[in-house]
C-alpha positions in Angstrom: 0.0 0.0 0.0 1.2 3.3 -1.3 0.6 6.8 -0.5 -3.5 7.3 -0.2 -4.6 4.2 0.2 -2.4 3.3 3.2 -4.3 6.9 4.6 -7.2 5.1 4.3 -6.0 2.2 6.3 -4.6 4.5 9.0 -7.9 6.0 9.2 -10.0 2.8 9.4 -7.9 1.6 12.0 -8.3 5.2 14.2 -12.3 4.5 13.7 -12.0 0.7 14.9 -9.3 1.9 17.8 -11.8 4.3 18.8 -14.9 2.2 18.7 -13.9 -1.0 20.1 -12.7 0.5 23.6 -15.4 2.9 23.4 -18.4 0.4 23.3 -17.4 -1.2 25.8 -16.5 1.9 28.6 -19.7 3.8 27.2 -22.3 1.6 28.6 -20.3 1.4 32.0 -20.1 4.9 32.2 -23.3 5.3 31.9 -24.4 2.1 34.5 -21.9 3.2 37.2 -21.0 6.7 36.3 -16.9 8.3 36.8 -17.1 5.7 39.6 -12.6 5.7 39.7 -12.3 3.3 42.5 -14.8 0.8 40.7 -12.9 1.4 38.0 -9.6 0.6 39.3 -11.3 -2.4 41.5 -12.9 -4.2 38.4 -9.8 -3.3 35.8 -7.5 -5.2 38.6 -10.2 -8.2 39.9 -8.6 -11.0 38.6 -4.9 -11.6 36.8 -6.3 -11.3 33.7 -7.5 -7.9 34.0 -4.3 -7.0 35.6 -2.5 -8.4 32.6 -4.6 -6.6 30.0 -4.4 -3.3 31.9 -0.8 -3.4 32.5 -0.2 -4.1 28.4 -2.5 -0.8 27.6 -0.9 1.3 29.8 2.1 0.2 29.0 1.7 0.7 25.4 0.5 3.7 26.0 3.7 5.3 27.5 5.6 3.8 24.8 3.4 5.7 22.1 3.5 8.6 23.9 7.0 8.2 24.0 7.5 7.3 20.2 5.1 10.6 19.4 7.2 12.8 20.7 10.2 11.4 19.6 9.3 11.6 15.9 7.6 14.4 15.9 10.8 16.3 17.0 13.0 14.2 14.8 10.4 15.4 11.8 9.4 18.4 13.3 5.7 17.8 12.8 2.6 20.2 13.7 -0.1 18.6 15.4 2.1 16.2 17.2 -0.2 16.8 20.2 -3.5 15.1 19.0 -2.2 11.6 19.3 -1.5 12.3 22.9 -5.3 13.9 23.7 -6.1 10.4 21.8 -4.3 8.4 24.7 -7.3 9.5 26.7 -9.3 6.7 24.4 -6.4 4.5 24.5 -3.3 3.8 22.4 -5.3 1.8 20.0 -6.5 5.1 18.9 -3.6 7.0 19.6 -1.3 5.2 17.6 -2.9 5.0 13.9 -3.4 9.1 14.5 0.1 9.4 15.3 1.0 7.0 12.0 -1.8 9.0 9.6 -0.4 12.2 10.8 2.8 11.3 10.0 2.6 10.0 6.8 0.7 12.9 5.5 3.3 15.1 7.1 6.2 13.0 5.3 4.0 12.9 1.8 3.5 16.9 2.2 7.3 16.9 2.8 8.2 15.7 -0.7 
């Protein structure tokens, strides 16, 4: 995939990464509230949890890492949204990051 049509990929992949996590917090939100220590209590209940909890957050310092990075090393505008995205999670976070970039590199040449 070249050029456009790997945009297009980058910005199906920000649509699932936000929908996915999304449909799932939306209806809990809405059954329990901004309830943090639930929150914390059922995202640690079992090892499991734990496990998948630990993986997102710590993907999500390594793309907020790896956004800052490049965007230096490119010097690219915008390089904030990705992080607001974290918010969501980085399954959102990074396909911004990697649209923004390659339209930044593609506007570059």
């Amino acid at each position: 995939m070249i050029g456009g049509s790997v945009q297009v990929l980058y910005i199906l992949l920000c649509v699932i990464g936000a929908a996915l996590p999304l449909s799932q917090f939306v209806p809990w939100l809405s059954a329990h509230g901004l309830d943090v220590p639930l929150l914390l209590q059922q995202a640690t209940s079992g090892h499991i949890a734990a496990f998948a909890w630990s993986d997102v957050l710590v993907s999500g310092v390594v793309v907020a890492v790896f956004v800052v990075a490049e965007s230096a090393r490119l010097a690219m505008r915008y390089w904030w949204w990705p992080l607001c995205c974290l918010v969501v999670g980085p399954s959102l976070a990074l396909p911004m990051f990697l649209l923004l970039r390659e339209r930044h590199l593609a506007s570059a040449s």
